[in-house]
Backbone as CSV, one residue per row, in Angstrom:
resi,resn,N_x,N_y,N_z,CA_x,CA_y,CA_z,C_x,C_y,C_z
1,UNK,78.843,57.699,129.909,79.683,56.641,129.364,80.518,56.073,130.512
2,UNK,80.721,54.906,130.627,81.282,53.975,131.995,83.023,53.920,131.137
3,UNK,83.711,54.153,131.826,85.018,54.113,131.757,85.812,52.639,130.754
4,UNK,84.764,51.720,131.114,85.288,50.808,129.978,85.339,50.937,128.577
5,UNK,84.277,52.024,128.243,83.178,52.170,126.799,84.285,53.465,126.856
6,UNK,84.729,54.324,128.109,85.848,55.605,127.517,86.972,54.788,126.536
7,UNK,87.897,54.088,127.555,88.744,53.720,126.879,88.852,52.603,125.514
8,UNK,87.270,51.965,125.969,87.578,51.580,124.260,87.593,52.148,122.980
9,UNK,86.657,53.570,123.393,86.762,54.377,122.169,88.051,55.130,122.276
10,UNK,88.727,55.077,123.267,90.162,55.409,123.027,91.377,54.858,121.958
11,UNK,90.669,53.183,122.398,91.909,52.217,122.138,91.349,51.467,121.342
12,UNK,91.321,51.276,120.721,90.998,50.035,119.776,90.723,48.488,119.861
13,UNK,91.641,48.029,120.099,92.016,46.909,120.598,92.313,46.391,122.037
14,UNK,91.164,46.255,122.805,91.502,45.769,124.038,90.694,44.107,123.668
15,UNK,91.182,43.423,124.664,91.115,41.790,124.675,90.479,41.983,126.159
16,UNK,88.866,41.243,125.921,88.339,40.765,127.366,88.245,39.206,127.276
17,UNK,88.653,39.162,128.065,88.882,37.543,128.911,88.970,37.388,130.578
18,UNK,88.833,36.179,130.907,88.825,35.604,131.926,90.655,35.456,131.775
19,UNK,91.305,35.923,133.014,92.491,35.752,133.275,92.299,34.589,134.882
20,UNK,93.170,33.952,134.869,93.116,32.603,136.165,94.306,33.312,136.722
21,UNK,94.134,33.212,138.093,95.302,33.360,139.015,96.808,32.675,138.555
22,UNK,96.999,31.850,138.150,97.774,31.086,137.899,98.730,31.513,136.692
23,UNK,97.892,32.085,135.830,98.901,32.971,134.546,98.949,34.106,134.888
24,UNK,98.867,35.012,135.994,98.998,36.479,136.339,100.378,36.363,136.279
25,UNK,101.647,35.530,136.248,103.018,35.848,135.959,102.651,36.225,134.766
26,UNK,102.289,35.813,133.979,102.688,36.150,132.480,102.784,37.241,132.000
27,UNK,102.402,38.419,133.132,101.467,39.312,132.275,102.508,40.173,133.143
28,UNK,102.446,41.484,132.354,103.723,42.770,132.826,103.159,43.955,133.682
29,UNK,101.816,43.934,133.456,101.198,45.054,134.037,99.911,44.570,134.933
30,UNK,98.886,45.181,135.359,97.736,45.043,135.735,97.196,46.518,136.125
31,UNK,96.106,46.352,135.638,95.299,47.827,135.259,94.320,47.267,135.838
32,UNK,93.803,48.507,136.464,92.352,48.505,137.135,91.663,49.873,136.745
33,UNK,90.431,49.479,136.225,89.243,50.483,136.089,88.333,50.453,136.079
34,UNK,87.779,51.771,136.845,86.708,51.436,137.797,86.316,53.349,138.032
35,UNK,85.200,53.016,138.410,84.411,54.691,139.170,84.780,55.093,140.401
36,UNK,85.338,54.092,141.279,85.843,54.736,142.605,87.346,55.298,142.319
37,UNK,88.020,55.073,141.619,89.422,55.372,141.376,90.061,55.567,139.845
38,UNK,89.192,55.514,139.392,89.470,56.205,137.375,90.352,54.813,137.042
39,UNK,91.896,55.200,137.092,93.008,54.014,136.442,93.566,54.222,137.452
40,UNK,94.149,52.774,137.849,94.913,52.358,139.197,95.851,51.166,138.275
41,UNK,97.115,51.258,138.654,98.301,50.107,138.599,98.740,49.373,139.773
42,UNK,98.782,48.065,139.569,99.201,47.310,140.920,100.456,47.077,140.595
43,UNK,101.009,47.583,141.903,102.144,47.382,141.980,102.548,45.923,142.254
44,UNK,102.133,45.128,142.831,102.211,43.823,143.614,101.676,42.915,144.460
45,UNK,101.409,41.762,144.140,100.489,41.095,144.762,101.369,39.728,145.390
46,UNK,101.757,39.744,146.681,102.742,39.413,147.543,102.050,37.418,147.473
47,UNK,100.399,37.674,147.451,100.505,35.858,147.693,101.030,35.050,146.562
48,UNK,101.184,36.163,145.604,101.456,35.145,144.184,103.019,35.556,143.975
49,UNK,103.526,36.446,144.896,104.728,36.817,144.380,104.534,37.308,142.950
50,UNK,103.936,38.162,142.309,103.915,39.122,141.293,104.535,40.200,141.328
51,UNK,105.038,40.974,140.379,105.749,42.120,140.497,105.201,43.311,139.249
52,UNK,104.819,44.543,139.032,104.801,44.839,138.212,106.352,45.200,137.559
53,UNK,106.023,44.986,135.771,107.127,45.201,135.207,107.333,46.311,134.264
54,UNK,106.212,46.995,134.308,105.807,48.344,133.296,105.042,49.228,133.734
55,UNK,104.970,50.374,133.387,103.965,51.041,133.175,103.372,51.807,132.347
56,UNK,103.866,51.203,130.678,104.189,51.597,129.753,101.855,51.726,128.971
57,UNK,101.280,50.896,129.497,99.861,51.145,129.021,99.004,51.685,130.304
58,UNK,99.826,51.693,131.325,98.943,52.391,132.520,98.962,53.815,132.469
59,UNK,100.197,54.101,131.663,100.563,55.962,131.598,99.861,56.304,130.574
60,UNK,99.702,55.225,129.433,98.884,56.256,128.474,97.381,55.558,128.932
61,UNK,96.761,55.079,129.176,95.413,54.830,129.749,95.359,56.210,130.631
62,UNK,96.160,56.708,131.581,96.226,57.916,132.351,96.094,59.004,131.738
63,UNK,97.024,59.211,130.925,96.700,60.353,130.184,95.561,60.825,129.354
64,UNK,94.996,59.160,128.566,93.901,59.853,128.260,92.731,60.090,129.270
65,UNK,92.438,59.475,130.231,92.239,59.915,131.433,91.467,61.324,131.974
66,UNK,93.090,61.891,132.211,93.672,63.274,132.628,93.061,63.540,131.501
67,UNK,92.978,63.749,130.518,92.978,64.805,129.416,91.490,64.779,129.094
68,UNK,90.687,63.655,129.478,89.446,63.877,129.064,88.594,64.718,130.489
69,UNK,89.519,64.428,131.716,88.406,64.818,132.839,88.880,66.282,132.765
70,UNK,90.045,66.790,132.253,90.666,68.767,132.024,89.755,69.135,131.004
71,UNK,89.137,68.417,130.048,88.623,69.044,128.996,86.977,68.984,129.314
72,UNK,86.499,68.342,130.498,85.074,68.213,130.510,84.727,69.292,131.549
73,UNK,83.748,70.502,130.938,83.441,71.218,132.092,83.034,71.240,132.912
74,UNK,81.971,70.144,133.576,81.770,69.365,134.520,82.535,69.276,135.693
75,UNK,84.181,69.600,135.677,85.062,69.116,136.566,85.844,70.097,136.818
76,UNK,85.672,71.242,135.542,86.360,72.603,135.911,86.035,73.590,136.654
C-alpha cells in the first residue's frame, strides 16, 4: 500500500487538487508524502515568503505513521 492509500484509509476526508503557487498563503500547513521520507512539514518557503502556521495535521498524520511502522513486523 503507497502511503497516500495509508493515510486515506486513515482519514477520511482528504481533498486532491491542484494548488497554484499563488494561493500557498492561504494555507497553514504543507505536508509532504512520499517513500523517501514517510511525512515531512515545511517549515518555509523563503521565495514566496510563506511561513508555516501549524502543525496541528502534520502530528497526527505522524502518529499514525509511527504507530503503523511500530506495529508492522517488518520493521521490528
Amino acid at each position: 500500500m503507497n502511503r497516500r492509500n495509508f493515510f486515506k484509509s486513515k482519514i477520511k476526508k482528504i481533498i486532491n487538487r491542484d494548488i497554484m503557487i499563488n494561493s500557498l498563503k492561504e494555507f497553514e500547513e504543507i505536508i509532504l508524502i512520499g517513500s523517501g521520507k514517510g511525512v515531512a512539514s515545511v517549515k518555509s518557503i523563503d521565495q514566496i515568503k510563506w511561513k508555516r502556521k501549524s502543525l496541528k495535521y502534520y502530528n497526527a498524520l505522524l502518529k499514525q505513521y509511527k504507530s503503523a511502522i511500530n506495529n508492522c513486523p517488518k520493521y521490528n
